[in-house]
N, C-alpha and C positions, 0 to 999 in steps of 0.2 A: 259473171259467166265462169264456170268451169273450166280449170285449163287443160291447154290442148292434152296433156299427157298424163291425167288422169280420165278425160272423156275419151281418151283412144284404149285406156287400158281397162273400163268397163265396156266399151265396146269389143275387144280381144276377151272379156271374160263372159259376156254375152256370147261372141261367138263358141268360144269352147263349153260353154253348158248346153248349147244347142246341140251342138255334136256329142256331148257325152249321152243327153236324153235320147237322141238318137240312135247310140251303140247300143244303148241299155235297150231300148224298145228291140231293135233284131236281135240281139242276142235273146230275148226272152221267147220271141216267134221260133227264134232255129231251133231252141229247146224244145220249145209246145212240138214242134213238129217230129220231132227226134222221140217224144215218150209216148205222146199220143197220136192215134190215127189222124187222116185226116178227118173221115164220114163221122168218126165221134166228133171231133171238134167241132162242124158242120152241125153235128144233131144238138150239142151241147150251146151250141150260141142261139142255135133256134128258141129252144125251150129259156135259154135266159131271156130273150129278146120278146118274150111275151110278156113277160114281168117287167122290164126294164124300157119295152119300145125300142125302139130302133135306133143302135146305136151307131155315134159319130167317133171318125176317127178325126175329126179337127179337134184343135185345142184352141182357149182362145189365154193370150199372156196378156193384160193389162201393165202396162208402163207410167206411172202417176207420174206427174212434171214435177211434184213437189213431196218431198219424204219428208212428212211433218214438215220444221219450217225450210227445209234445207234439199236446195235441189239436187234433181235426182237425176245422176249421172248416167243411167242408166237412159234415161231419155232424152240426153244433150248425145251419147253416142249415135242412139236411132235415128236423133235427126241429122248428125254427122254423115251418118252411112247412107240413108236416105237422100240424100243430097248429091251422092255421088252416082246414083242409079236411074237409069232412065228406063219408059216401059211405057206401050202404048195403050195400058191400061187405065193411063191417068190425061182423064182430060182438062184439069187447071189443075195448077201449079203457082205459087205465090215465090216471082222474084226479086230479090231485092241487091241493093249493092250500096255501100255506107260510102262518105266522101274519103279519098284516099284505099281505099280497097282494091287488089290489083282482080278479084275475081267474084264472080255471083253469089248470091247465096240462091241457092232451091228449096223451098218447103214445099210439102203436099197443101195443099187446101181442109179448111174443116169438113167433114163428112165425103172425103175425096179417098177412093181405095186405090192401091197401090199393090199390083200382083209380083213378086218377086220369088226366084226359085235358088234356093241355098243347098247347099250340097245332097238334090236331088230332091227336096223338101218346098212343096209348093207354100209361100209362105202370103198371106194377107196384110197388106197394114194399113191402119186407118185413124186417122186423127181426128178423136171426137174432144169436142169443149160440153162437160156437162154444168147444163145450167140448173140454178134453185134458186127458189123463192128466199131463199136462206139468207142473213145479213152479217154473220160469226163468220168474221173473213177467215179466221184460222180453220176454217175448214174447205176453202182452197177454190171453193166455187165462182162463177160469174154473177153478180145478181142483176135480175132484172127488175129490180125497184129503187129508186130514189131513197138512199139511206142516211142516215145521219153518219153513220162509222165512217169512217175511209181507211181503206186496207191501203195501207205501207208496204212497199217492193221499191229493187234495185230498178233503174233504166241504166242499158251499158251503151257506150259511146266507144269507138274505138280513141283510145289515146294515142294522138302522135303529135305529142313534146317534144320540141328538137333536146330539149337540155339534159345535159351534161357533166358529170365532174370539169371535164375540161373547161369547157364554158363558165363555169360557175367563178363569176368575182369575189372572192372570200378567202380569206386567211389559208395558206396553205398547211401551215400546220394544223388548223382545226379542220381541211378539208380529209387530210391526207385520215387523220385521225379516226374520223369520221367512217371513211370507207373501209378501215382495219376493223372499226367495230361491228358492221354490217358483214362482213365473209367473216368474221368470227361468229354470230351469232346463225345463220345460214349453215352450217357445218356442224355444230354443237345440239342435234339435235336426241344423242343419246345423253350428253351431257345433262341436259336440262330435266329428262328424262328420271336419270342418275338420283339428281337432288330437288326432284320431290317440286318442280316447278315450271308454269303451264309454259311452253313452248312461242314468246310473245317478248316484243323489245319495245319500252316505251322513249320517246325522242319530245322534248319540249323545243321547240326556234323560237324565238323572242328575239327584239331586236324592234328598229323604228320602221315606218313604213317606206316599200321602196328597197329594204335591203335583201331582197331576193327569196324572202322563205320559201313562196310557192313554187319559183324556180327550184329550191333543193328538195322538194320534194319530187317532183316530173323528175329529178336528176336520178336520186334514189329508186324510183318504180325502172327506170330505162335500167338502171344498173344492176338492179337485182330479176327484173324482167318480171317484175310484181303487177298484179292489178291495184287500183287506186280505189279505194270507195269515199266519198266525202260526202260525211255526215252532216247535216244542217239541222243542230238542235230547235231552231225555232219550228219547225215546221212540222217537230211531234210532240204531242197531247200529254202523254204520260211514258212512264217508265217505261212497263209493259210494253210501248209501241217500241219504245227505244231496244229492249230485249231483245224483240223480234229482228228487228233491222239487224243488230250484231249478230244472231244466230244465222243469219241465212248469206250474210259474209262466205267467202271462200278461202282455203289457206293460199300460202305464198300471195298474202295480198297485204296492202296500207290501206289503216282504216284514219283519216284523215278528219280531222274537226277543226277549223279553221277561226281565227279572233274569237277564242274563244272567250274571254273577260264579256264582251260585248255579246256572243252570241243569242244566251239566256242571262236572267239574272241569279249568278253563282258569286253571291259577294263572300268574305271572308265571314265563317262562323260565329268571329268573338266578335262583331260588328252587334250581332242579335236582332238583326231588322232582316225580317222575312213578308214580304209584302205580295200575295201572293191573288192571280186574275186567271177568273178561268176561261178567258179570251184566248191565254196568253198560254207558251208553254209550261206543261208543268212535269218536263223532266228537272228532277232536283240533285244538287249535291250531291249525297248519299246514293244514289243511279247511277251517279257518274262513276263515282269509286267502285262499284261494283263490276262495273263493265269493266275498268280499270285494272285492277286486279284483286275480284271478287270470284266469288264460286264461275261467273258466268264468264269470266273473262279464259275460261279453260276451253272455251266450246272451239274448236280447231286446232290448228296449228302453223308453225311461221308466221304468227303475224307481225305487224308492226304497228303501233297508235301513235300516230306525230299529233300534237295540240302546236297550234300555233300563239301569238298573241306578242302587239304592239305594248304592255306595260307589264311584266311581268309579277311587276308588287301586288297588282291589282288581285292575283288567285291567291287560293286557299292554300295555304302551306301543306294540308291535306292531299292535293289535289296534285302536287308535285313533287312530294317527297321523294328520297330514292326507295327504290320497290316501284313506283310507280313512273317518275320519270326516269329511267335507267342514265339519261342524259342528255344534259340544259347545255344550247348550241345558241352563241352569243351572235345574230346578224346581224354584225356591228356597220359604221358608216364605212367608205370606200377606202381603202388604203394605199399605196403607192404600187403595191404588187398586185393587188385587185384593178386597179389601172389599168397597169398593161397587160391583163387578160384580156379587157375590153377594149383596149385598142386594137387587138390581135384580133378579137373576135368581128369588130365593127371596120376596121381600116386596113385589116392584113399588118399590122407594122409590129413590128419586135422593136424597135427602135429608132429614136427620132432627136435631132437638138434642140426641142421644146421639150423633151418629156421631165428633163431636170425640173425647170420652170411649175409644169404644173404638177410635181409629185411636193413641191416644198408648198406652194398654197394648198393640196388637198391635205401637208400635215397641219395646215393652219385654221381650215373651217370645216366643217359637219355639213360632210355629200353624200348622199346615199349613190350608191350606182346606177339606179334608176334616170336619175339626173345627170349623171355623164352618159348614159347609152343615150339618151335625148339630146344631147348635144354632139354628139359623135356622130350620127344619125342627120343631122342637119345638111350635110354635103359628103361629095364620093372623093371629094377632093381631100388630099391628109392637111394638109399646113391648113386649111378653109376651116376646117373641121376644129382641128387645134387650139387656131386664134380664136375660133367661136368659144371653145370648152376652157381658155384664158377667160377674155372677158366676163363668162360666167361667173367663174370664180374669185376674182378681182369682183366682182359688186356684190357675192356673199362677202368677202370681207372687210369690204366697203361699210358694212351695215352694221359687221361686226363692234367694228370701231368706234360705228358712229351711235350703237349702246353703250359700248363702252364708256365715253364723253358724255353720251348721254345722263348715263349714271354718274359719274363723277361728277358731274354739276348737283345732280341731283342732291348729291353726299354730301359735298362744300354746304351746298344751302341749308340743309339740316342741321351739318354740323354750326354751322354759324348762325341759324334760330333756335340753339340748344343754348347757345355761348350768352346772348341776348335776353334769354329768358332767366340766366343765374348772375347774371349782372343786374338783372331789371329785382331781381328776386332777393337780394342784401339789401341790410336796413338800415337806415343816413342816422347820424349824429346828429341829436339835434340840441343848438346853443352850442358856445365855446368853453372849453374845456378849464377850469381851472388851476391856477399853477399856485403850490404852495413855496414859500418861503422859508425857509428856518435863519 
């Protein structure tokens, strides 16, 4: 969706063309009337009006929903302003209200007219869906046949993520870092302009699962007040679809790709195994980098492209280069200050005489945060809660230990069927040796 302050500023620019074609029209009648008679003008419209038929003073203005691939703001205002207008002209109306929404939405109805009067200007509106027989979705129509194509579009949901910088358990130097580089690039938009490059911040998260990526993303859209688009490469066919999706993106938004190593299959190039179904998606590689920052990657501005992904070795050094990822954001396991964010967040407590306890076992085993908000979560009670998110921790390293042994037996026994094998492996003397005399 368009935001608000670009759909109010084509609807402010809608209003002001209305009224300028307006002025233009009387100013041209008060001339007519000022050079010429009336009874000419009268004789003069007659005689054209035999040639031409009988002319109308309505106009009609068409509003497409779609400007090529990219919508048209121009009719996200219409239906802004429409919404706000009542008139007992209109006998359905199509209301809706999304969960969490404090107020209605009002659409007109398809083929539903709508009389409204603007500064003195009887004006009509009416919401037609033209249909065709037609299957080339880029040409914007409804089809009424069973087609094999399937036309690609956004569906918007309202986001409302509670998370937060604050909230977010993660290293505070990489948080704080993090949010200097977001209002530097937000601000810098004659900068980028300046030196000749597209208006777009690429951000890589890696890290194991559990340590919060999608969380820093919902943190990132609430802070910059961005839309969120998330892309799900399995689910388009070819490149081309994947184009269309990016172009019809809005600025000031995150355009999101999510596991991506596992999404499609995008193995490393110098692997040479391309194994490729055409069941199966066949945006490639080379798609990617283009959306990335290729020609096509210019199409807007403000944006941001976060790729996530659990094993970072697994992508293409192509594919995350600098240029492309502007910057690789480590969601490493839970730390002793990421802690007690989440105690603050889940128990209210800034501090406790357990928390010594469990900041020296979280520097001793591999937690994701995930895994202490589940154990924090357990009870409303703090010490309950605590002792639960101990014992936790206490049998990860229980386990640790018990590999640890593990292996070390393992070792001994190796090392001591090596030892066996080079004793078993020397060759005997055979007879007694003998001794000379002199």
């Amino acid at each position: 969706m368009p935001s608000t302050t670009s759909v109010l500023s084509a609807y402010t620019t809608l209003t002001a063309s209305a009224v300028l074609v307006r002025s233009l029209v009387s100013e041209v009648q008060n001339m007519t009337n000022q050079l010429i008679p009336k009874n000419v003008q009268d004789k003069i419209l007659s005689k054209f009006g035999i040639f031409m038929g009988n002319l109308s003073c309505q106009m009609t203005l068409i509003i497409e929903e779609k400007n090529g691939f990219t919508p048209n703001e121009v009719f996200e205002a219409s239906k802004l302003y429409l919404g706000t207008i009542g008139s007992p002209s209109v006998q359905r109306v199509n209301i809706s209200k999304a969960e969490g929404e404090k107020k209605f939405s009002i659409n007109i109805s398809k083929d539903e007219k709508l009389i409204d009067t603007f500064e003195g200007v009887e004006m009509i509106w009416e919401l037609k869906i033209v249909e065709s027989q037609k299957t080339n979705c880029d040409d914007g129509y409804f089809s009424l046949e069973k087609v094999e194509q399937i036309c690609y579009g956004w569906q918007s949901v309202n986001l409302d993520h509670p998370s937060t910088f604050d909230t977010l358990a993660m290293d505070p130097q990489v948080k704080q870092k993090l949010m200097d580089d977001l209002e530097r690039f937000v601000r810098r938009r004659d900068y980028y302009r300046r030196v000749g490059k597209a208006w777009k911040r690429g951000y890589l998260l890696y890290g194991p699962p559990g340590t919060g990526k999608s969380s820093l993303i919902a943190a990132m859209a609430n802070y910059l007040k961005f839309d969120i688009y998330d892309m799900e490469l399995s689910s388009l066919h070819s490149n081309s679809d994947f184009r269309r999706m990016l172009v019809s993106t809005q600025n000031r938004s995150i355009i999101v790709i999510e596991d991506i190593d596992c999404t499609i299959d995008l193995q490393n190039r110098d692997d040479g195994v391309h194994n490729y179904n055409a069941s199966e998606s066949q945006v490639t590689l080379s798609g990617l980098l283009n959306f990335n920052d290729g020609l096509w990657s210019s199409c807007g501005d403000e944006k941001i492209i976060v790729f996530t992904t659990n094993f970072k070795e697994k992508l293409d050094p192509a594919l995350i280069r600098p240029g492309r990822m502007d910057m690789r954001i480590h969601m490493s396991y839970c730390t002793p200050s990421g802690f007690k964010i989440l105690a603050s967040n889940y128990l209210g407590l800034k501090n406790h005489r357990k928390f010594v306890e469990i900041e020296e076992l979280i520097t001793e085993v591999n937690v994701t945060p995930a895994e202490i908000a589940e154990e924090l979560m357990k009870s409303d009670e703090a010490d309950i809660a605590l002792d639960e998110l101990i014992k936790f921790l206490n049998k990860k390293k229980e386990k640790i230990v018990e590999v640890d042994e593990k292996g070390d037996e393992m070792n001994k026994e190796e090392t001591d069927t090596k030892q066996i094998r080079k004793l078993k492996g020397k060759p005997r003397r055979r007879g007694r040796s003998r001794r000379k005399i002199f």
